[in-house]
Steps between C-alpha positions, in 0.01 A plus 500: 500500500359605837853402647702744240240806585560427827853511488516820228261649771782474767777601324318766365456674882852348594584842405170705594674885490610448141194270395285762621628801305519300208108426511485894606648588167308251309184623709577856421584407107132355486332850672686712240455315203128450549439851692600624144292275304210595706572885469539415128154292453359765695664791271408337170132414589422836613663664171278277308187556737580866502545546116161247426287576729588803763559715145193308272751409199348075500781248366404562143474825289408537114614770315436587121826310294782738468358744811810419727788614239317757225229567793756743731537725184141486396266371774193606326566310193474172668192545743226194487153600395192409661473195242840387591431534889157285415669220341778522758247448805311215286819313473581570795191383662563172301826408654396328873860679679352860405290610818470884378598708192570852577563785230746784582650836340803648589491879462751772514472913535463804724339548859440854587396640818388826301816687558748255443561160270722196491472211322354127625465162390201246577381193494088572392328164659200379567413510935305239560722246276781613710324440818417125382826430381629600796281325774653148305849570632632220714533753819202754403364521859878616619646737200535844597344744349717683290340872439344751791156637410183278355490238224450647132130411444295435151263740615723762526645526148713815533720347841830470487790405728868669454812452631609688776787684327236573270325639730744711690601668171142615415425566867196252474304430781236185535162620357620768292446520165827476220420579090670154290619631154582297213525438127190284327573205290382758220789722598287775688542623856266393779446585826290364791448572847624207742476510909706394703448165706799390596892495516631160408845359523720505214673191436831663372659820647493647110124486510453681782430806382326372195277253580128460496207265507173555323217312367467380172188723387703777654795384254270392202349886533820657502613362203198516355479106425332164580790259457773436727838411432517146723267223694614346831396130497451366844559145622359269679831325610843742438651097441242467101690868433737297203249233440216819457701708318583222230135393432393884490836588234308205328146571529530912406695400162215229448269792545701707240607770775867658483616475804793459791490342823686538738532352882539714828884421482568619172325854657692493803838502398563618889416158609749308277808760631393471866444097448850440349688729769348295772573170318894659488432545865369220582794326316767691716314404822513161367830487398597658847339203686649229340834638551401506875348180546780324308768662672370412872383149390869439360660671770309263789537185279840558473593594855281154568727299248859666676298427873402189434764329321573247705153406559527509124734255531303221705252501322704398205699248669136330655460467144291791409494593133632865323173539361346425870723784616412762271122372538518599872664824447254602191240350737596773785534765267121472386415494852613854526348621190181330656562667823590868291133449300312439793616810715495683115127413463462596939648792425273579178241469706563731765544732285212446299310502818693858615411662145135435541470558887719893400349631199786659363457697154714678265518712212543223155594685158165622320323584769490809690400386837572226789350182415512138728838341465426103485768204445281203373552133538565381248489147515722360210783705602512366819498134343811624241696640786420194732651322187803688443637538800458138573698434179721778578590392831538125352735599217700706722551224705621259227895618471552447848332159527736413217778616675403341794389165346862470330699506830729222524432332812826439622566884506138602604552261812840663591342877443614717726 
């Protein structure tokens, strides 16, 4: 064996200009392929860190049955009581996945600077929860921080935080005070006083001049209520979110409770778009690199065969088999997809290396300021690509052989 890996070895640099670009292309088929798969691993874990954590919704929220169709015509008439929010939270406590249960209320009305009004939406939640939920996210001690002013507190009940178009349209500054106006559950108008603590980023460019953050006894008091309209399960591991959700579905109609529960995907339907227009991508790229690497593995194979053809030819007539011959020439061809990984995984590296040694940030969709751009390793894509192009560059590789192999040796000896 050593004796035919020598020998693929030397025929394989026989030719060293056109060997090398070969392994070039295969190299630079590897960096793309996996560059992307890192950007994408990246993309999709900070979606789901961003939507669980950075913005407190947990992998698991329970809603009254029937709240996410009849509930956007009539929100009120499927809100969960303080009795269902106790049962939910001693279910919950049951189950061993559930680290925290966390009520919520989303509200709707008018903000009015005393001159002027527009309308807002927000999510009424409770601080501290949010806080804890999101000091568990995989890269707490590096998120950015995605508001300027302080942290709504429980011991300031009337702080809010608005979005800056918000803002701008009712000329609030930080510290002032705004008036919140909307209808009670019992149909009557209500008003509170609210001050201002700080301008958040709006996930969306519609909600920007909309959108606003309170706390849930700021929400409960508008509306003039104590239930809430959801409960954010958190997780110990985001991996138990099917397994969880299944026992819970189970446990809450055990417990006699109406209810619907749904995971972090099904409430991020932005996840699932950007995750299947990357796995297009990704398929493209893909695509793109095995035309590559096929068409420079045939195209040195089969310059080899047309060089070599009365070498081709010897080795027949010393009594060497077809299958021998296409052995050695499938035998050099994984030699350069060997070659092609190994600068593919240098190159990965080095750019690994240059990512973390620059810093560089950008802008991603949903958030309003520049954030770390990272590429992570990701370890089984590596080993697939390692594969494939190895197969790749072997398959490509097999026509030629053929070819080769089926020479008559009379006429490869006499090649010209």
């Amino acid at each position: 064996m050593m004796t035919w890996l020598t020998l693929a070895m030397r025929n394989l640099f026989r030719n060293a200009r056109r060997s090398l670009v070969t392994i070039i292309a295969i190299g630079l088929g590897f960096l793309a392929v996996n560059t992307l798969g890192g950007f994408t691993a990246y993309i999709f874990g900070s979606l789901q860190e961003s939507y669980i954590y950075g913005e407190g919704n947990g992998q698991l929220t329970v809603f009254k049955a029937g709240f996410l169709g009849k509930g956007k015509l009539d929100p009120l008439a499927f809100l969960l009581t303080p009795a269902h929010l106790a049962a939910i939270r001693q279910v919950a406590a049951a189950d061993p996945a559930v680290v925290l249960a966390t009520p919520a209320l989303y509200i709707s009305g008018l903000l009015s600077n005393g001159q002027v009004s527009t309308i807002f939406v927000a999510a009424g939640r409770v601080p501290a929860d949010l806080r804890a939920i999101a000091a568990r996210a995989p890269n707490a001690d590096s998120r950015v921080q995605q508001f300027d002013g302080t942290p709504l507190s429980d011991r300031l009940p009337y702080g809010i935080g608005v979005s800056r178009g918000l803002a701008q349209q009712l000329n609030l500054r930080l510290g002032q005070t705004a008036v919140a106006m909307s209808p009670t559950v019992g149909g009557q108008v209500n008003a509170l006083d609210a001050q201002l603590q700080q301008f958040i980023d709006a996930p969306v460019e519609a909600l920007e001049d909309k959108l606003a953050t309170v706390q849930l006894k700021f929400a409960q008091e508008l509306y003039d209520t104590s239930s809430v309209d959801r409960v954010t399960l958190l997780l110990a591991n985001d991996a138990d979110t099917d397994a969880a959700r299944r026992r819970l579905v189970a446990a809450f109609a055990a417990a006699g409770l109406q209810l619907d529960v749904r995971d972090w995907k099904d409430m991020a339907p932005f996840y699932t778009k950007v995750k299947k227009m990357f796995n297009v991508i990704f398929l493209v790229t893909f695509l793109i690199v095995f035309l590559i690497v096929v068409m420079s593995v045939v195209n040195t194979v089969g310059m080899a065969v047309m060089e070599r053809t009365r070498e081709i030819g010897t080795l027949r007539a010393l009594g060497v088999k077809r299958r021998g011959i296409v052995a050695l020439f499938a035998l050099e061809s994984m030699l350069l997809g060997a070659c092609g990984s190994l600068l593919g995984v240098a190159l990965m590296l080095s750019l690994l290396y240059l990512v973390r040694l620059l810093h560089p940030t950008w802008v991603p969709p949903q958030i309003a300021r520049e954030v770390p751009l990272h590429i992570y390793l990701v370890a089984r894509y590596w080993l697939y690509s390692v594969a494939l192009l190895l197969l790749l560059s072997l398959a490509a590789a097999i026509f030629p052989a053929r070819r080769a192999a089926c020479l008559d040796i009379t006429h490869a000896l006499g090649f010209a």
